[in-house]
N, C-alpha and C positions, 0 to 999 in steps of 0.2 A: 378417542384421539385418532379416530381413522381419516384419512387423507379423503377429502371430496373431489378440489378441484386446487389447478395449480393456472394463475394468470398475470400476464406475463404484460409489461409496460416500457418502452424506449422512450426513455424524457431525456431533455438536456441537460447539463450539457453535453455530455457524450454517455451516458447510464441505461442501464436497465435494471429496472426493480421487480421482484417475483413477491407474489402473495398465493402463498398457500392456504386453502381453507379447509377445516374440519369438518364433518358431518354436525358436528355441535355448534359450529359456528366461529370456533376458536382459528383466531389471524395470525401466522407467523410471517414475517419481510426476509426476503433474504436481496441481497447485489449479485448476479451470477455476469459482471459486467466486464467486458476485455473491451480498452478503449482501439478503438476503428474497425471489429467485427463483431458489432451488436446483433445483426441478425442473423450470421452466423452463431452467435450465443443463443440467441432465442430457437434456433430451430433446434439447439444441441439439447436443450432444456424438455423442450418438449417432443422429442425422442425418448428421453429419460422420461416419461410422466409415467407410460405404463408398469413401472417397476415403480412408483409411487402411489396409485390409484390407488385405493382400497386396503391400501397398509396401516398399520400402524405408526401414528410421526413418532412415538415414543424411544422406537428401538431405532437409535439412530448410525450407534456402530455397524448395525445387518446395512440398515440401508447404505450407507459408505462403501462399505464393503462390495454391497453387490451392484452399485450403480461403477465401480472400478474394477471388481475383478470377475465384474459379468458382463461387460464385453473385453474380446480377444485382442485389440487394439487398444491402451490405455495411455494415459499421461496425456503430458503439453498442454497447453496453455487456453485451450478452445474445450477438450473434456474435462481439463481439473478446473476452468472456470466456474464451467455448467454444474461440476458436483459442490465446489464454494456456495454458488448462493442459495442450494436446496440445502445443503446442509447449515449455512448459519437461520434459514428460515424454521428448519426444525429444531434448533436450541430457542429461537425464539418462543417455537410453540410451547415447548416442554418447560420455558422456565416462568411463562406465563398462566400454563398449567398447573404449575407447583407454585404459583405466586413469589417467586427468587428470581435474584438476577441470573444470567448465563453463569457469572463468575462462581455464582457456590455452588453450580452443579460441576464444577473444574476443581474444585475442593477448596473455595475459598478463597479470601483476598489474601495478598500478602503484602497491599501498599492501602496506605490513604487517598493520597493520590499520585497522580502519573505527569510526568513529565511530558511536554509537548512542543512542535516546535511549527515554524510557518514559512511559507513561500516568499522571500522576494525575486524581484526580476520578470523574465518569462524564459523562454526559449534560447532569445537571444539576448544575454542580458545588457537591461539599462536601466537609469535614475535606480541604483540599487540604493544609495544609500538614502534616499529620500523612502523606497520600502521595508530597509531596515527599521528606521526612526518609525514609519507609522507599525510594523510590528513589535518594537516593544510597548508605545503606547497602548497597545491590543491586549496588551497582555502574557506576548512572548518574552523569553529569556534566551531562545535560542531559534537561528533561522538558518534555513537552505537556499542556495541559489545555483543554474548549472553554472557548472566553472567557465565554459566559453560557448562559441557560437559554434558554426560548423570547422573541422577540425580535418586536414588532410590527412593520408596517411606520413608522411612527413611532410611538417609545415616547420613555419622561421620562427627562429628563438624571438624575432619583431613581436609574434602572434600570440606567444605565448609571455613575453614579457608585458602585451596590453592585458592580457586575461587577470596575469597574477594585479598587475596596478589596479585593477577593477573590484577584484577580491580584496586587497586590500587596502581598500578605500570605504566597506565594510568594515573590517576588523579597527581599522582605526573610529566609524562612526559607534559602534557599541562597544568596544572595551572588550579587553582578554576575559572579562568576569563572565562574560555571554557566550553561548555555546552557536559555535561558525560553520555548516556542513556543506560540503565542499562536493555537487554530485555532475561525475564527467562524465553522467548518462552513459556510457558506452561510446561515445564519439571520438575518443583519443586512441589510436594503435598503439601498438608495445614501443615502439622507435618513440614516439613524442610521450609516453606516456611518464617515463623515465625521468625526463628533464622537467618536466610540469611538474611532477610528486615531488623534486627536490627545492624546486624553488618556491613550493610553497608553506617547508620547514615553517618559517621564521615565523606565517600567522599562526600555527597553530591550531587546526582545524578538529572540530569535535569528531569530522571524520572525511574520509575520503572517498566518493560510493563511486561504484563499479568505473574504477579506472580504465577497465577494459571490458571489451562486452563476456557474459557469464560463459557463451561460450570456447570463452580462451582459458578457463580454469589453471592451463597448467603456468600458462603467465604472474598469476598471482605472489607464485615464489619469490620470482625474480624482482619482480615489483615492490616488495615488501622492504628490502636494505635502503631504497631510495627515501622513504618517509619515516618518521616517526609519528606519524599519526594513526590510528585508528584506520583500518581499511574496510570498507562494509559492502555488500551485496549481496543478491538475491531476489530481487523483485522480477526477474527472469526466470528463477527455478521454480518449479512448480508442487515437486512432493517430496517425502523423506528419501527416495532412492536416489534423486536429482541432490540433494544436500548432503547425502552420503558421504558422495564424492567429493565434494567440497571441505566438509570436514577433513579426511583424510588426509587433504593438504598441508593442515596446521597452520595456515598462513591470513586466517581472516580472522578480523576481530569483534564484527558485530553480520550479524546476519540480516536479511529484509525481508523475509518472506509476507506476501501479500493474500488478505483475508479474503479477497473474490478473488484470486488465482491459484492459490494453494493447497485448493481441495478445503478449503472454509476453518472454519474454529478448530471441527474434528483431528483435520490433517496438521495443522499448526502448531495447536498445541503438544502433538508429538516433537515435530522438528523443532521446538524450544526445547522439549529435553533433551532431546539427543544434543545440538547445542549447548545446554548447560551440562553437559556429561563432559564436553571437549573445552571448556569453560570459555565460552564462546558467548556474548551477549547479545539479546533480541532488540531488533528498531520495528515493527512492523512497516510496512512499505504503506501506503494509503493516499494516493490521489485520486481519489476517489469520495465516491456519496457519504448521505449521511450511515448506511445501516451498513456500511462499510468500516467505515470508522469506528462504531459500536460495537462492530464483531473483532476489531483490533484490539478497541478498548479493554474489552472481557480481557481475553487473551492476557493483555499487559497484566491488569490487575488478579493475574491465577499465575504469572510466570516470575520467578525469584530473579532472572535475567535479565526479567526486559529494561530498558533502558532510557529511550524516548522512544513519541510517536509522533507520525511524521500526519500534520494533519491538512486537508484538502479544502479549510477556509476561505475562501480569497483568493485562493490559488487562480492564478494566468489561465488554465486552461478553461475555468467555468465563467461561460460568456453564454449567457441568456437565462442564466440558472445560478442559484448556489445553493452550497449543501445544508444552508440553515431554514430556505425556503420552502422544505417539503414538509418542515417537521409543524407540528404543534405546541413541541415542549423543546425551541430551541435553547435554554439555557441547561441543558442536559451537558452542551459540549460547553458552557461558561469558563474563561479562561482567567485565570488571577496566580499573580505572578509567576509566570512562567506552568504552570500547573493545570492538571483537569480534575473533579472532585470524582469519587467512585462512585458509580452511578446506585441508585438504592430501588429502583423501579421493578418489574419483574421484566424477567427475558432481555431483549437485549437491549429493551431503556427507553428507545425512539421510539415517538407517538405518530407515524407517519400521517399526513393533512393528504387523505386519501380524495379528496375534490381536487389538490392541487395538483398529483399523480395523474388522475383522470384526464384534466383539463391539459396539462402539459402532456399528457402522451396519444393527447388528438394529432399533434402538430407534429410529435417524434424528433426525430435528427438525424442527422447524416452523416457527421463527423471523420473526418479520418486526419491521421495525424500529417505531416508536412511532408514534401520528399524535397530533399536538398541536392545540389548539386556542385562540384565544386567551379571555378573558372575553365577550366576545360573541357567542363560539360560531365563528366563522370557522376555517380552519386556517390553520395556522403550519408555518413550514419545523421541519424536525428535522434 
């Protein structure tokens, strides 16, 4: 199991995929992907190689270890990427090695299956409830949409009385029985955020993600008396000292940490127990590919916590790609009612359609996400 070579692919729609090879010839995939600094990712990647070369994939806690606390600079979002996707690439290797999924190397399953849920809308949302209607058809039970479009730092009760109308024009197309998630991206200040989380009691949303961006943590407090829903976040934190803090507040009720930004499987699956220690439940975050979503998957299916996963099907953002396109064995991710089955394959499941990797990362991409502005010219969170 020693490490030969690590090579490295930017496909669409905004992705990058790593494949690690053994001297024996054994293939692990990993996503070491942060969307709009892909080759910023790829050069972080292959900085780290030479602490990979010639190692063993086996021992995967040394390598975590040393690819984080061997160098003097750590964390954020660009090195705990780069260590995500080398690390879910070697639970691939290793569970493809031992012929098991990721999950029994985490001690096991502890569901049949996992709850899942799907994107309607996009950015700026519209015809939601005609993408509600075709994701239950799909197979969901439960969908997310952002709450609004761009968001001043105080804007008019007008703006926020069209948002909630929008939202719930949702809640009335699928019924209270269907799970509603409610995500205000970061786009809402503490002033507007207040009045939005109250008024939108009545639908009753399965949750409310990051009302305010992660870096306003101590906001969370105060935010929490306005809603009775579920408050989630996290797809901005990046490792357990980052969620630390978070915990400590006592004020969140499902966490998001993301399986290519989180420092991968390794680091994840810690910060679900410390979570479940604070009895705190896991959503994985995942907009993202497909060996993204299999590295969540694992995770869900070893974690007593987790709760749903947030999955990057169909999703608005994949425009000249989707995540079902790469694979060979798309019914891995097969959805029936509302559910995903435990995958039974070895490592982390996906059969990557390595022609179609090749051929789309002749072309690459470019991607960067939007920059907003508001009437005055100012910018606006996206």
């Amino acid at each position: 199991m020693i490490i030969k070579k690590l090579e490295l692919f930017k496909v669409a729609p905004r992705w990058v995929f790593l494949k690690i090879t053994t001297r024996s010839g054994l293939i692990g995939w990993g996503e070491p992907a942060i969307e709009g600094k892909s080759d910023t990712i790829i050069a972080a990647v292959r900085e780290m190689a030479s602490y990979l070369i010639g190692k063993d994939a086996r021992n995967i806690e040394d390598i975590w270890q040393t690819l984080y606390r061997g160098a003097f600079y750590r964390g954020g979002p660009i090195l705990m990427s780069a260590i995500a996707g080398i690390d879910q690439a070697l639970w691939d290797l290793k569970g493809k090695a031992l012929d098991v999924p990721v999950y029994q190397l985490l001690g096991g399953a502890v569901r049949d299956k996992m709850k899942i849920y799907g994107w309607i809308g996009g950015d700026k949302p519209a015809q939601v409830v005609e993408g509600a209607h075709k994701r239950m058809a799909d197979g969901f039970h439960a969908v997310k949409l952002n709450a609004c479009p761009d968001m001043e730092w105080i804007d008019s009760p007008q703006k926020v009385g069209e948002a909630v109308e929008l939202i719930a024009s949702v809640r009335n197309a699928i019924g209270y029985d269907k799970g509603l998630g409610i995500d205000f991206h970061g786009r809402v200040h503490k002033g507007m955020a207040k009045m939005f989380m109250a008024e939108l009691n009545y639908l009753k949303p399965l949750f409310i993600e990051e009302p305010v961006l992660s870096e306003n943590l101590e906001v969370f407090a105060n935010l929490a008396g306005y809603t009775s829903a579920p408050i989630a976040t996290g797809e901005r934190l990046y490792s357990r000292w980052d969620f630390k803090r978070l915990f400590a507040l006592g004020v969140v009720d499902i966490i998001q940490p993301d399986l290519s930004h989180a420092g991968g499987i390794t680091e994840v699956k810690k910060i679900a127990a410390m979570a479940e220690a604070y009895d705190v439940a896991l959503a994985p975050h995942c907009p993202l590919g497909p060996i993204s979503l299999a590295a969540a998957l694992h995770i869900d299916f070893s974690c007593i916590n987790a709760v749903i996963q947030e999955s990057s099907i169909g999703i608005h953002y994949n425009e000249g790609a989707d995540l079902l396109d790469y694979l060979s064995n798309p019914e891995i991710f097969r959805i029936s009612e509302g559910y995903v089955d435990r995958p039974e394959l070895p490592g982390l499941g996906v059969q990557i359609d390595e022609e179609k990797v090749a051929e789309m990362s002749r072309a690459g991409h470019d991607w960067k996400n939007p920059v907003w502005r508001n009437k005055d010219g100012s910018i606006t969170e996206w």
